[in-house]
C-alpha positions in Angstrom: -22.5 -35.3 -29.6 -21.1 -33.2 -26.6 -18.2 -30.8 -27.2 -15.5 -29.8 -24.1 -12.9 -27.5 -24.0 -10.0 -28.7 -21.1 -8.0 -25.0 -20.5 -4.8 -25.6 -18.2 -4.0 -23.0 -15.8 -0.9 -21.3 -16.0 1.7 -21.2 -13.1 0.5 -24.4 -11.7 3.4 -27.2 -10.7 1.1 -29.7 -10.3 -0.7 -29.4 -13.8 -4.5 -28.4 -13.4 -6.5 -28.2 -16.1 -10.9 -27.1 -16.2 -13.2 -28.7 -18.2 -15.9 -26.7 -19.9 -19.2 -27.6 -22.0 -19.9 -25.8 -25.0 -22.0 -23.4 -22.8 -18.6 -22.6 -20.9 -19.9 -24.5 -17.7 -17.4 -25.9 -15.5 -18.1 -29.8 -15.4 -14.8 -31.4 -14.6 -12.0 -30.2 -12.5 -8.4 -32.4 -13.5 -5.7 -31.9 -10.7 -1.8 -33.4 -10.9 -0.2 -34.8 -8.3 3.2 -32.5 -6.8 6.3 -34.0 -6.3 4.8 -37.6 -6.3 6.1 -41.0 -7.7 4.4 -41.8 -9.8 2.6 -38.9 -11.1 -1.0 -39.1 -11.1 -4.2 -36.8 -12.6 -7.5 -36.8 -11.2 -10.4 -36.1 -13.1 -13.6 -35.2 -10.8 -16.6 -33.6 -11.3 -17.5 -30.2 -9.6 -18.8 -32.4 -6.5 -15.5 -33.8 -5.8 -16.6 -37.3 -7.1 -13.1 -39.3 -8.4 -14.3 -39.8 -12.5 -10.9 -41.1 -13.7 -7.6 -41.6 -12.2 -4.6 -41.2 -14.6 -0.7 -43.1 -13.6 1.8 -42.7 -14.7 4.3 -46.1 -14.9 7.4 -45.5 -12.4 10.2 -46.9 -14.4 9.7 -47.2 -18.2 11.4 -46.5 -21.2 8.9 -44.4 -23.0 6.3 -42.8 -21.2 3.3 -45.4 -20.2 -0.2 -44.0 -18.4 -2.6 -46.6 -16.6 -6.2 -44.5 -16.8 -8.9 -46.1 -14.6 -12.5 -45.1 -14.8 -15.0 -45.1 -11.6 -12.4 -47.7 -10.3 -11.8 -50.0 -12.6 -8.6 -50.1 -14.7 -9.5 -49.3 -18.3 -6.6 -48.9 -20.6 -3.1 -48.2 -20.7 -1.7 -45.9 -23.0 1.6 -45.9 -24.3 4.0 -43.6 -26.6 5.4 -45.4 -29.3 9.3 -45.3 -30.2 9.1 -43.2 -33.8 11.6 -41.1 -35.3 9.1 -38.3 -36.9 5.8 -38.9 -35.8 3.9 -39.2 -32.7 2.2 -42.2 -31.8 0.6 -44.2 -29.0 -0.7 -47.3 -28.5 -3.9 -48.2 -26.0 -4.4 -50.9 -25.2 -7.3 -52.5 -23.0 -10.0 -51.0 -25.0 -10.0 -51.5 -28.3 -9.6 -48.1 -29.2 -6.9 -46.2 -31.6 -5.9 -42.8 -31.8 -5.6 -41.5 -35.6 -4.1 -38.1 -36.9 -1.6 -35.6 -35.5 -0.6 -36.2 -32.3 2.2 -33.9 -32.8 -0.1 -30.8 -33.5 -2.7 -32.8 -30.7 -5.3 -32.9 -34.0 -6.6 -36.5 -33.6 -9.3 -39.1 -33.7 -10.0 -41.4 -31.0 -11.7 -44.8 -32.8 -13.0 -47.6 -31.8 -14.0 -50.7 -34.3 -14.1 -48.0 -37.1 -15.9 -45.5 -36.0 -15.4 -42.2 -34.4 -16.2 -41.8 -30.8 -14.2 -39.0 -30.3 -12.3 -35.8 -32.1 -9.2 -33.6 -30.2 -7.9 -30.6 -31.5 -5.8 -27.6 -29.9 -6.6 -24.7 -30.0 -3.6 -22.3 -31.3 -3.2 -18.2 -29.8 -4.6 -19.2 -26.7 -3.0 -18.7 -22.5 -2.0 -22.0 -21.8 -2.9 -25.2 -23.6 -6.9 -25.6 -24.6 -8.4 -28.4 -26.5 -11.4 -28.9 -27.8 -13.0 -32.3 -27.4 -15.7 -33.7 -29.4 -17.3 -36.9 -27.7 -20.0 -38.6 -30.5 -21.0 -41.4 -28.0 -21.4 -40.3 -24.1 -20.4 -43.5 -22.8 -16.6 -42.7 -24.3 -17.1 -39.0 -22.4 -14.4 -39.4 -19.4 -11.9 -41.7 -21.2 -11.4 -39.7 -24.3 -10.8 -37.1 -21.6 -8.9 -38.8 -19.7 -6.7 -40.2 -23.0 -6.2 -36.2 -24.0 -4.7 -35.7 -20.7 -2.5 -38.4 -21.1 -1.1 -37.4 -24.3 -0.6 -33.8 -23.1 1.5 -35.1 -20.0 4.0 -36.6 -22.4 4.6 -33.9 -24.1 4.7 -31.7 -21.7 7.4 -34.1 -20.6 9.4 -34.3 -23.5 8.9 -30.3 -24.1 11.0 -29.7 -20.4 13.4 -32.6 -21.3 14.4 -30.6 -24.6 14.7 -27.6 -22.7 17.3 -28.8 -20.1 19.3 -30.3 -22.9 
């Protein structure tokens, strides 16, 4: 098992988050795009190496992320229409997301079993997370599916605001 904590800087327009192992060593830098259609996130490692690439869709209804991994397209992620509860649907590979997304407190499964295990962090500057990965090879999408989920609410938290 490898734990990461993903802090996001504060004052940033373009959403940049750190990634830190359980030692507090920077691994993974994650830098949004600014004033771009469609907004992307790029997860690379301290090398400048492209990890993951994060979309987001142009024109949908509810918020829908393509992530790609060392190039390749891996899943799409998309929030479900619910009323009380958050939920998302990815799809592409085989994976679900269990628990509360509201509070970002979740489980990341695949065929039954826990690859992976989100939960924020509360009385901290800006949003952290801490991110359990049980099986290295999930490592950069379970990352990559956190950052996803934190750009829609993000989104939905600026929408409220103008209302």
């Amino acid at each position: 098992m490898k734990s990461f904590y993903l802090k996001q800087k504060i004052m940033s327009m373009r959403g940049r988050f750190n990634v830190f192992d359980d030692l507090q060593q920077e691994v993974y830098k994650i830098e949004g795009s600014f004033l771009q259609i469609p907004k992307t996130f790029t997860i690379s490692d301290l090398q400048h190496n492209e990890k993951a690439l994060i979309t987001k869709k142009t024109f949908s209804w509810l918020p829908t992320f393509y992530v790609e991994v060392e190039g390749r397209q891996i899943f799409t992620i998309k929030k479900e229409f619910t009323f009380f509860k958050a939920k998302y649907l990815v799809d592409g590979a085989g994976i679900e997301v269990n628990g509360n997304l509201w509070d970002m407190d979740f489980d990341v499964v695949k065929d039954g079993q826990v690859i992976g295990r989100v939960s924020k962090e509360w009385m901290t500057w800006g949003d952290t997370y801490q991110i359990q990965v049980f099986d290295e090879e999930w490592e950069m999408i379970v990352i990559a599916l956190v950052v996803a989920i934190d750009c829609v609410k993000a989104d939905q938290n600026t929408a409220a605001a103008s209302v």
